[in-house]
N, C-alpha and C positions, 0 to 999 in steps of 0.2 A: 504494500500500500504506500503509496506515494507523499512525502512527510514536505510540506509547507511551511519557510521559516519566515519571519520578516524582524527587522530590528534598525534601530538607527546609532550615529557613531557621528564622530565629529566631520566625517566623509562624505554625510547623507544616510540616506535610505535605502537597505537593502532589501530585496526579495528572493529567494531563493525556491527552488522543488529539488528535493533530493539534494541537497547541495549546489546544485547550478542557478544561474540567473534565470529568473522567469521572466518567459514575455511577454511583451507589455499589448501584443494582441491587435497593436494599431489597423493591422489586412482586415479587423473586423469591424471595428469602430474604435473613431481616435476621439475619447471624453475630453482628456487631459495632456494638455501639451509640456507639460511640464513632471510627466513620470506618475509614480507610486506613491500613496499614503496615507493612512489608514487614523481612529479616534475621529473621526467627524463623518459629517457629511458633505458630500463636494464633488468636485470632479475628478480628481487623486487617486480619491477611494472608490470611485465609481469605475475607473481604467486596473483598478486590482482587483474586483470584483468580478469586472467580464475575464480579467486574465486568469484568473484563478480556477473559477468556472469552467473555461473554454477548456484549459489543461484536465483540470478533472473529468468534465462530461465528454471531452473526447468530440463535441457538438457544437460550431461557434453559434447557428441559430439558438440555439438554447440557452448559449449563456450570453448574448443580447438579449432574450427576452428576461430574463431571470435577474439581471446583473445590477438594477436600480433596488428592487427587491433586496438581494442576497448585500448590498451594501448596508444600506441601511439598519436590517438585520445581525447580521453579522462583523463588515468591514468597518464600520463606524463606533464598533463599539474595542474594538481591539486595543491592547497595552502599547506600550513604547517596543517592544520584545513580545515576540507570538508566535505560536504553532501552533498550527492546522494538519489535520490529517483528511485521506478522503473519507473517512466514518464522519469525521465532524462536516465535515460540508454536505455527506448525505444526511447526515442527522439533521442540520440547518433546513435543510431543504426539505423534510417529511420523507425522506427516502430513506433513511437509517433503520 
C-alpha cells in the first residue's frame, strides 16, 4: 500500500508517495500555480488533493470530481508533518 508523506523545512514544502516526489497533476487540472499545501482551504490544497487522489484512484476523472471534496475534508485539515496511507484516503472517501 502506497505511504503519503508531506512536511515543511526551511526549503518549503515537500510531498512525497513512497519516498519520491508527487505530482502535482497539472495534464489534469492546474488549481495552483504556485505548488502544494495543505491546513487550509485554497488553491494549494486543492492541487494536493487532485494529486493525491489521481495517484491513489489510478482515475484522473475521478479525482477532479472528488478533489474540492477530498480537500476540504481531508487536505485542509492536515499538520505541518503528515501521513497518508491508501486505507486512509479510502476511509476518507466511504470506500475503507
Amino acid at each position: 500500500m502506497k505511504v503519503y508523506e508531506g512536511g515543511r523545512s526551511l526549503d518549503g514544502s515537500t510531498v512525497t508517495v513512497d519516498g519520491k516526489p508527487l505530482a502535482p497533476r497539472h495534464d489534469l487540472l492546474r488549481v495552483s500555480k504556485t505548488g502544494f499545501e495543505w491546513g487550509f482551504d485554497g488553491s494549494a490544497p486543492a492541487q494536493l488533493a487532485l494529486a493525491l487522489l489521481a495517484d491513489h484512484l489510478g482515475d484522473g476523472e475521478e479525482a477532479v470530481r472528488l478533489h474540492r471534496t477530498f480537500m476540504r475534508d481531508v487536505v485542509a485539515h492536515l499538520d505541518n508533518a503528515w501521513r497518508l496511507t491508501g486505507a486512509d484516503i479510502d476511509a476518507a472517501l466511504g470506500r475503507g
